[in-house]
C-alpha positions as a printed Julia matrix, in Angstrom:
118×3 Matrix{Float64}:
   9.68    8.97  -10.01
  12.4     8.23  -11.87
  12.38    4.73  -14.01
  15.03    2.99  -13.03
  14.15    2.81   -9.08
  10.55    1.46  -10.23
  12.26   -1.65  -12.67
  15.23   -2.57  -10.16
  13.39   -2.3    -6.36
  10.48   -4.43   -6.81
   8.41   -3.23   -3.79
   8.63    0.27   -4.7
   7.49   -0.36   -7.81
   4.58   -2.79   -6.91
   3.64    0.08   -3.7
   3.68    2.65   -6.44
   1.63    0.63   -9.12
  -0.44   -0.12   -6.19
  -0.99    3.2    -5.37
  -2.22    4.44   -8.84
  -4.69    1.81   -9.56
  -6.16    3.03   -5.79
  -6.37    6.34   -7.28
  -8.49    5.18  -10.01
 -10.52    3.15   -7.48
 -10.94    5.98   -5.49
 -12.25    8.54   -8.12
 -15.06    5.8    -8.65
 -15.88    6.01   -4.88
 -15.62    9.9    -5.07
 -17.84    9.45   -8.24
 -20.69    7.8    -5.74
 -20.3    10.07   -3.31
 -18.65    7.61   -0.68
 -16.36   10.11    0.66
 -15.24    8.66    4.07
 -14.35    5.64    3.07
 -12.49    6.9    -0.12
 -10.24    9.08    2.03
  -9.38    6.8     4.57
  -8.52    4.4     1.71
  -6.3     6.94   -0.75
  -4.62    7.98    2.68
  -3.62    4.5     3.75
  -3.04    2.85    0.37
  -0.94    5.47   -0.9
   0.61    5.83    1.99
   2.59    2.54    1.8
   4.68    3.39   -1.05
   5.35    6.88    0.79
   6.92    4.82    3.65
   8.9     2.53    1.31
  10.34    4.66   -0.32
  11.51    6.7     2.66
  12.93    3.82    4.13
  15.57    3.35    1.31
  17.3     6.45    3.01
  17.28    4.87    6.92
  19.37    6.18    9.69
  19.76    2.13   10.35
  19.01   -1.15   10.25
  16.02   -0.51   13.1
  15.01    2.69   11.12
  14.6     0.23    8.16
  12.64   -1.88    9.9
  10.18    0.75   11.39
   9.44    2.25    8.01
   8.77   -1.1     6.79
   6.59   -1.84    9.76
   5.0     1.24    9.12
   4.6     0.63    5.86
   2.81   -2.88    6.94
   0.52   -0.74    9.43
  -0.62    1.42    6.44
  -0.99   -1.68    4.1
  -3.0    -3.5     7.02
  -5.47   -0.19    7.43
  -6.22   -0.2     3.28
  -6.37   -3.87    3.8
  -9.68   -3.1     6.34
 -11.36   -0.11    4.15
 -11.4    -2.49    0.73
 -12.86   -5.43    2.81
 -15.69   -2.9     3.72
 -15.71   -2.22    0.19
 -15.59   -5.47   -0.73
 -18.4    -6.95    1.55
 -20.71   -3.4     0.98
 -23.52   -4.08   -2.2
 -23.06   -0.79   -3.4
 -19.26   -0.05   -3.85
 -17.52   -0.4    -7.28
 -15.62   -4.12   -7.16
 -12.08   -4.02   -5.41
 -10.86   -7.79   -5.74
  -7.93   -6.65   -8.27
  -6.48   -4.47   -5.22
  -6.94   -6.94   -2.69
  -4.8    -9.32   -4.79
  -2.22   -6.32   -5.33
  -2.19   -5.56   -1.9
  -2.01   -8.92   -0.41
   1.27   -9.69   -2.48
   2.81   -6.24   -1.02
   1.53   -7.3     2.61
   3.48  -10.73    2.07
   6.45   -8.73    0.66
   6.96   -6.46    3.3
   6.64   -9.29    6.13
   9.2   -10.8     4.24
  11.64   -8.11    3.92
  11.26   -7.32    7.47
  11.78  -10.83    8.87
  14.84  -11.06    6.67
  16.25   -7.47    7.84
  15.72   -8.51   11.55
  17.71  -12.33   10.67
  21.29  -10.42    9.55
């Protein structure tokens, strides 16, 4: 990805930082054999930053929007799987993404409310 999208367009680059700490997280689950919930998780969480970054190339102002909202969907589903995580005694600890992810979830509500206002 090239370096100058990830230092000026702040979402993309917290989706994307987002996205490789998940990684990480995920090799732990795959390491302990907790293979349903680490797909579902590496789908959704990496799929947010997929969705952002597609939407900097809309059709219009409501294609925006849906990729965004998409993006919000995906965040929303990741959101569920590390709160299972979370709350389960024997998964590896996930707080540091549900702080990451909670500041992209507030980001993307933002940018969307403030698309549909012009």
């Amino acid at each position: 990805m090239q370096k100058e999208l990830l230092e000026t367009n702040p979402i993309v680059k917290l989706s994307f930082n987002f996205s490789l700490k998940l990684v990480q997280y995920c090799e732990q689950l795959e390491n302990a054999r907790k293979f349903i919930i680490m797909n579902q998780l590496l789908r959704d969480g990496t799929s947010i930053g997929a969705n952002v970054l597609e939407a900097r190339n809309p059709e219009s102002r409501a294609d925006f929007i849906h990729k965004m909202k998409v993006a919000a969907k995906e965040a929303d589903e990741a959101q569920y799987w590390l709160m299972l995580c979370e709350n389960s005694e024997s998964y590896p600890d996930c707080k540091e993404l549900i702080i990451k992810l909670d500041e992209i979830q507030k980001i993307l509500t933002k940018i969307i409310a403030s698309t549909r206002r012009k």
